[in-house]
N, C-alpha and C positions, 0 to 999 in steps of 0.2 A: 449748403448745410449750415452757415453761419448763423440767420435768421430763426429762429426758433420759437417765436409767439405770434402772436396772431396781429399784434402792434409791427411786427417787422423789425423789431432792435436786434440793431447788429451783436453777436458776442461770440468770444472764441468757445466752444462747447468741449474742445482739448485740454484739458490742464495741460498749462506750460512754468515748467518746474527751474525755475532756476540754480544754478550751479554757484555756489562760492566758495573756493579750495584756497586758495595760495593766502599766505598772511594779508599781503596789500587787498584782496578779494575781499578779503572775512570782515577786514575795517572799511572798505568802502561798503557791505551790503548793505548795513543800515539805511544812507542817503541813494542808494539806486532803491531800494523797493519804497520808499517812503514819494519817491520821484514817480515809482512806477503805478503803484497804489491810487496816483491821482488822475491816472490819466483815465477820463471814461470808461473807455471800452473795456479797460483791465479793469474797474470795478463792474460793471456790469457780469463780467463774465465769473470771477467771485464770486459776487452775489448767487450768480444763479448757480455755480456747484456750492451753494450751502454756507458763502463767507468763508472759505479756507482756501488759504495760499499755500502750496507747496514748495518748500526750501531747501534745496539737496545743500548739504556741506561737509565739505570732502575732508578726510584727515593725511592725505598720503602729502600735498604738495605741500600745503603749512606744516609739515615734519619736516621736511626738503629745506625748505625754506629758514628755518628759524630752530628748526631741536626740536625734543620732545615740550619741553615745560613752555615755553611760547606757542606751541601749537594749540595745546590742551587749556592755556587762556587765553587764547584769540578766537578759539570754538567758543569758549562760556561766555567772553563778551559780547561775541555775535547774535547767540540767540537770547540774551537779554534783554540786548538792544531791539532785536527783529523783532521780539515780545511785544515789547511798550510802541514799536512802529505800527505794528498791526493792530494793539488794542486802539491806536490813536485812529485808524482806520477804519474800525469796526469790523474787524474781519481778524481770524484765528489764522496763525501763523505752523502751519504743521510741518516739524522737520522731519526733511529724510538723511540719514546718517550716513554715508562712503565712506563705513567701515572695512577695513580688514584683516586677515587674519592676525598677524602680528602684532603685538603693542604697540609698537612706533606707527601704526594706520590704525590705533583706537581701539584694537582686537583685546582690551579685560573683559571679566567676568561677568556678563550679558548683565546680570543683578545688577550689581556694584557699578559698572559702568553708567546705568539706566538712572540708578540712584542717585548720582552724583550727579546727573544734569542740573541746571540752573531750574531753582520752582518758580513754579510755572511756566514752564517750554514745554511739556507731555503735557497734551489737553484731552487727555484721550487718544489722542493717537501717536506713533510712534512708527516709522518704516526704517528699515537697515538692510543694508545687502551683508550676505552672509556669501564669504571668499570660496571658491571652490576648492580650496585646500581645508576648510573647515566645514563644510558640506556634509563629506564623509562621514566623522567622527562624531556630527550634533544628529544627522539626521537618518543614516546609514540605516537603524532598525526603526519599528514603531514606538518601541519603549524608549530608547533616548531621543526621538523626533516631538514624541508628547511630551518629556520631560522639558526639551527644549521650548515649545512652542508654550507650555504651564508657565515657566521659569517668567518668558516673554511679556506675557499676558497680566501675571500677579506681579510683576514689577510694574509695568504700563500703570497698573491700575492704583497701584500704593501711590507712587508719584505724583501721578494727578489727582487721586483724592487727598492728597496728603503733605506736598510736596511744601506751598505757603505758608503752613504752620509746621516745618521741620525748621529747628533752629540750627541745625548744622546745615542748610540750605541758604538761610536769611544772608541777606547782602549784608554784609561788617566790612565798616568804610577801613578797618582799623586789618582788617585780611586783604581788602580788594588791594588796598597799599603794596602791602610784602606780596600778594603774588605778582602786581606790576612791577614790583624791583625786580623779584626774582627770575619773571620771563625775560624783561630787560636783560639782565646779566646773563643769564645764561644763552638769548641767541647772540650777544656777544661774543662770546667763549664757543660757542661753536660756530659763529661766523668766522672768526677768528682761524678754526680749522681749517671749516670748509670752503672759505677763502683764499686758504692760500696758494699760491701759485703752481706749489706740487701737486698739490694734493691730488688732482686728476691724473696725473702719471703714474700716483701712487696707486691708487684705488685701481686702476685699469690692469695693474699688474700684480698685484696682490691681492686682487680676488677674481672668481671666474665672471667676471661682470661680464664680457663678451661670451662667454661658452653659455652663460645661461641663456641666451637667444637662441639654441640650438637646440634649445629644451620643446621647439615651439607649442608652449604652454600659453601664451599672451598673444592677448588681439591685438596688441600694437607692437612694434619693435622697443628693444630696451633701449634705445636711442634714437632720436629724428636724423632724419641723415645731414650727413655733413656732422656731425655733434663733435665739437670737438672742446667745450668747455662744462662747467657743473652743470649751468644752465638748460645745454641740451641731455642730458642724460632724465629717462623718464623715473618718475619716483618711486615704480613699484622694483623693476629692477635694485636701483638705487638699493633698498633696503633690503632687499634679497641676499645681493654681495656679501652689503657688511654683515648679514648673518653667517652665511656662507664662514667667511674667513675668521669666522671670532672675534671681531673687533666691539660686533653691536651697537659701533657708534650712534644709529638712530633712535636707539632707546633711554641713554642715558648721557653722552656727552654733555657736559655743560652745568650738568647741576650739578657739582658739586664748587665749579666755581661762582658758581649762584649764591649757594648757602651761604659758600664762607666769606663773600664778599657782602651778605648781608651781614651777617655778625661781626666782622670787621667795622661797619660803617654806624652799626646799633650798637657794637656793646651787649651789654647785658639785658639792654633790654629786646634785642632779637636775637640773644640767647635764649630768652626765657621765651618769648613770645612764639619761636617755632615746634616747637613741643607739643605747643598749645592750642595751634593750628591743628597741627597732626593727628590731637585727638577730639578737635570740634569744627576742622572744615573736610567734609565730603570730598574734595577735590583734590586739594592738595596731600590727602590720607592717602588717595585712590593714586596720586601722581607718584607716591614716594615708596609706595608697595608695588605698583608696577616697576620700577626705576628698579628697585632692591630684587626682585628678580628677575630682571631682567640683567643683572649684574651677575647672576650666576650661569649666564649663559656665555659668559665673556671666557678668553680661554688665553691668558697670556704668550701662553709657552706655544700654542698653537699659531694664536696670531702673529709671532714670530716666523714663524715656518714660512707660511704666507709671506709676511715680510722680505723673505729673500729672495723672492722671486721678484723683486726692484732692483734692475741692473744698477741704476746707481747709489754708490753708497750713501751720499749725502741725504739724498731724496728720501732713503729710507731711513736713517738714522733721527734725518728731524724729525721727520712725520711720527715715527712710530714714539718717537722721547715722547710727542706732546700727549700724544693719547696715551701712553703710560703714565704720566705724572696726574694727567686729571681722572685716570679710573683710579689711582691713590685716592686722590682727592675728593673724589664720590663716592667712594666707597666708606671712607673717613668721616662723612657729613653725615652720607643718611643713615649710619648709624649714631650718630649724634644726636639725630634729629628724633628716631623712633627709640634713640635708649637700649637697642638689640646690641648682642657682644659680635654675633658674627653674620655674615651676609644670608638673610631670606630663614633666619631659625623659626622666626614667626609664620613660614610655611613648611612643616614637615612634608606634608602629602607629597607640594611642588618639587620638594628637596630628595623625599626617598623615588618616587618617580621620576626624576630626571637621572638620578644619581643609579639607576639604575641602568641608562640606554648612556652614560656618558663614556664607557670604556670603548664600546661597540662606534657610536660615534666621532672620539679621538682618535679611534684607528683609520678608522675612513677619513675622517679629515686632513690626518700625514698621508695617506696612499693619492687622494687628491692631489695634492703640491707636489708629489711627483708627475702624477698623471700631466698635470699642464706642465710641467716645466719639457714632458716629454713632448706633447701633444704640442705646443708652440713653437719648438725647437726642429718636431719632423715637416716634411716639404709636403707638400696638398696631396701628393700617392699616399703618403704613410699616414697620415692622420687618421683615418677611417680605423688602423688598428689599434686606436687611441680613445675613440669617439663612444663607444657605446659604455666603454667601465666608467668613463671622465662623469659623464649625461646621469652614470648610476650614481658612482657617487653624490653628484650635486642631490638627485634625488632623494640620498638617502639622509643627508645632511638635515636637509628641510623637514624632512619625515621626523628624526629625532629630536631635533631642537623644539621642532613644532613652529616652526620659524620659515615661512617664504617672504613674499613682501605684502 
């Protein structure tokens, strides 16, 4: 079936879609399709589905990898670059997005998120996977399934008619600057964490990151076997945990030592210049309004509890100082940055809706850290009379936070 004209030229008649997730991924793609672009037969077969290449890139492992703020500029400069590779190719560059539910895997506000891509990356077309924990709630009836698929459709289409001549869009060598400091520093600051030596003893034990395999909700296990560093641990678990336990580390860690290491090192003049950002770059808007509520899903007193389910004390006392000083310290920035007195006031709706499921969901979140302290503690007989409330729990977590991975 390769052969498909009457001349006999070979070509794949398959779109074959490639994948670039992880940071190192996102910056090599440029030079792999630019490589790949030239070799005959992948033009040829281009050619014949219509000049467009399909580019899936994934947001769960460059959050793994790097933080929230390094992920979400290693995504814009990917498909900027893939942009100008494929225009140099003559062939349209169509991404497909591995998104997920959560914000830490690219899960904003379908619009807002759509809007903030780099212009011209939507040429028309735009594909996304939609998590099957947010399935339900977009597509569950007719009226919010057309809502949803409307929302899609007028965003797709503003963008690509429109996106070139959005000056909140335009490359500003004087922005692209501060966000490469900023990503800089901040997967610093959370390599910094998620480096450190404990930190996997920590995280295995203060949250149900093992029970959640028990859930079997994933097509993959939440770790390769043998895993016994960050490395092996997969990234949608990964994020599930820190929701779980209230930490939320993957949604916000990092920036706030980003910020303030920029304005330490600018002065007044990235003082003033962040602001200004905030209110004329799409990206960085969209970075610092997920970040800020995603900061009210963090639960100190909670993630505490958590916390003590780390037999040792050292192991827990570092870990947990460092993540308490830097949710100070972002919490302190991006209200600096947006001018707001307290965390997420610029979203009422987010704030009366959550603030409504948060009583219900703190109680289940302490009955949980009992559950496993009990449930680890009993011998493989008595587990089973531990397993189904433990399983509810986690489920109920997710359900309210609105937060899986």
């Amino acid at each position: 079936g390769a052969f498909l004209d009457t001349a006999g030229t070979e070509i794949c008649a398959i779109p074959i879609v490639p994948l670039f997730e992880t940071i190192a991924d996102l910056r090599a793609a440029p030079a792999i399709m630019r490589e790949a672009l030239a070799v005959p037969l992948i033009r040829r077969s281009t050619h014949w589905q219509g000049n467009v290449q399909e580019v899936m890139i994934g947001y769960s492992d460059s959050n793994k990898d790097g933080g929230f703020v390094a992920s979400n500029w290693e995504l814009a400069k990917a498909q900027s670059s893939l942009g100008r590779v494929g225009g140099d190719a003559g062939v349209d560059i169509a991404f497909f997005h591995g998104r997920g539910g959560s914000v830490s895997r690219g899960g904003a506000p379908t619009g807002r998120a759509i809007a903030a891509q780099p212009a011209g990356s939507i040429r028309g077309r735009f594909r996304v996977t939609e998590q099957g924990e947010v399935v339900s709630y977009k597509y569950a009836n007719k009226g919010t399934a057309l809502y949803q698929m409307e929302l899609l459709a007028a965003s797709v289409l503003e963008h690509a008619l429109k996106s070139e001549r959005e000056e909140a869009l335009r490359p500003r060598r004087e922005f692209d600057d501060i966000m490469e400091a900023l990503a800089g520093a901040s997967r610093a600051a959370y390599s910094g964490l998620v480096g450190h030596p404990d930190l996997v003893t920590y995280f295995q034990a203060a949250s149900p990151l093992e029970e959640i395999s028990l859930l079997n909700i994933g097509s993959r296990p939440a770790r390769r076997f043998g895993a016994r560093s960050l490395s092996d641990l997969r990234a949608i678990p990964w994020v599930f945990a820190w929701a779980q336990n209230r930490h939320v580390i993957t949604g916000w860690y990092g920036v706030g030592s980003a910020l303030h290491s920029l304005i330490e090192v600018r002065g007044q003049q990235g003082e003033a210049l962040l602001p200004r950002m905030f209110k004329d770059s799409r990206l960085f808007r969209l970075i610092i309004d997920e970040v800020e509520k995603t900061l009210l899903l963090v639960d100190l007193d909670i993630a505490r509890d958590y916390a003590s389910l780390v037999a040792d004390a050292q192991v827990r006392d570092n870990i947990f100082a460092m993540i308490e000083k830097e949710l100070a310290l972002t919490k302190e920035m991006v209200l600096r940055v947006s001018g707001g007195r307290e965390i997420a006031e610029r979203f009422p709706e987010f704030r009366r809706g959550l603030a409504s499921r948060l009583p219900t969901i703190n109680e289940v979140n302490r009955e949980q850290v009992e559950l496993l302290r009990r449930f680890r503690g009993a011998g493989d007989a008595e587990r089973d009379a531990f397993k189904s409330a433990l399983l509810l729990s986690i489920n109920t977590v997710a359900a309210g936070l609105g937060a899986t991975g």
